[in-house]
N, C-alpha and C positions, 0 to 999 in steps of 0.2 A: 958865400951863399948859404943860406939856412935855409931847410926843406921847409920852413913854413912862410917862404919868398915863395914859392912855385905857386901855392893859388890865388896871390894876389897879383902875380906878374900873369896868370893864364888869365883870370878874369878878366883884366884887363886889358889884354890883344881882345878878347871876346867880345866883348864891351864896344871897344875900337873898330870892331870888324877887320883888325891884322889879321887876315889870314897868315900871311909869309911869318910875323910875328911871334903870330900864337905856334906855329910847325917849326919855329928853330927852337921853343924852348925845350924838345922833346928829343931824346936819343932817337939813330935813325931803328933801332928795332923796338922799339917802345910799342906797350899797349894800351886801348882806349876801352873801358866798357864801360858808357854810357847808354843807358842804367844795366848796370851788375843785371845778368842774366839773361841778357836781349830783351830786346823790342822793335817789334811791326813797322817800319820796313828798313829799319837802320842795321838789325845784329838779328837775324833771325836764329844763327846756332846760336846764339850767346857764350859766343868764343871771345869779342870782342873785335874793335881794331887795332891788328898788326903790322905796325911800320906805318913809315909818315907818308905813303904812297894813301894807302886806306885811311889813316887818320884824316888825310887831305881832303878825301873823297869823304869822308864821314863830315869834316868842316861844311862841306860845300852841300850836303845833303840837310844838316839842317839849318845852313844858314839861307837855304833858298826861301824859304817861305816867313822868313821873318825882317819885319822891318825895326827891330832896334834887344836887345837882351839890356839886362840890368841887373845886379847883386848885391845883396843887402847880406853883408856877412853878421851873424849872431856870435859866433863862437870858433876859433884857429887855435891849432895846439900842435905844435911841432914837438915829438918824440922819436929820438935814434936818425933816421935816416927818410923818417917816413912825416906827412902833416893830415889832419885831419882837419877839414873845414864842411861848416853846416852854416850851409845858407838859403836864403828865399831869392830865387832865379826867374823875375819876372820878365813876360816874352810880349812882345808887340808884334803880332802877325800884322804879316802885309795889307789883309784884308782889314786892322784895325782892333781886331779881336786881343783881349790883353787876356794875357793865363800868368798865374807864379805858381812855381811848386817849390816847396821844399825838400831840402836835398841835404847827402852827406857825401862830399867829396873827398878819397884817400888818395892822394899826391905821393907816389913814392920819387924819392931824390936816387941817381945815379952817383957814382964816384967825380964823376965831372961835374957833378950841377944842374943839371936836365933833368927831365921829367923822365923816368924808366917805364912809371907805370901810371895811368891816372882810372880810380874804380871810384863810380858816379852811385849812391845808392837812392833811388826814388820812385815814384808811381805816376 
């Protein structure tokens, strides 16, 4: 496994709606900050999610409200241990309502192959 495996294999649990999926590809003390610094009502400290207990619960927070995601990757660059991807994250709410934003995703690789760290940068 090459660490620039990890955001096309997360994408696409996400994609998928695999929850079970997208949470094995992650060390069990892995963290999530999506987006880097918190955001209203996901990560209010902007500590992140720690462990796949919270990562689960973070799954499940924002996959309530949406009826489908999609990813249009521009640019993947795997360096050392770590991957960088910039992509347009387009979102189909339930109610029908489509948003994309773009984003820069840093994917760190574990010594086993899982996601250690996954840091989301966006607005």
């Amino acid at each position: 496994m090459k660490p620039e495996d990890l955001p096309m294999k997360s994408m696409g649990a996400v994609k998928a709606g695999d929850r079970a999926g997208w949470l094995a590809l992650f060390e069990d003390d892995a963290v999530v900050e999506d987006p880097v610094g918190g955001f209203d009502p996901w990560d209010l400290t902007g500590e992140g999610q720690r462990g796949k207990e919270a990562i689960g619960k973070f799954y499940d927070m924002f996959s309530a409200s949406q009826q489908s995601l999609d990813f249009e990757v521009h640019h993947l660059v795997g360096c050392g241990n770590e991957a960088a991807c910039f992509v347009t994250m387009t979102i189909t709410m339930k109610d029908g309502t489509v948003r994309a934003n773009k984003m820069i995703n840093i994917y760190k690789m574990s010594p086993s192959g899982k996601i250690a760290s996954l840091r989301s940068f966006w607005n």
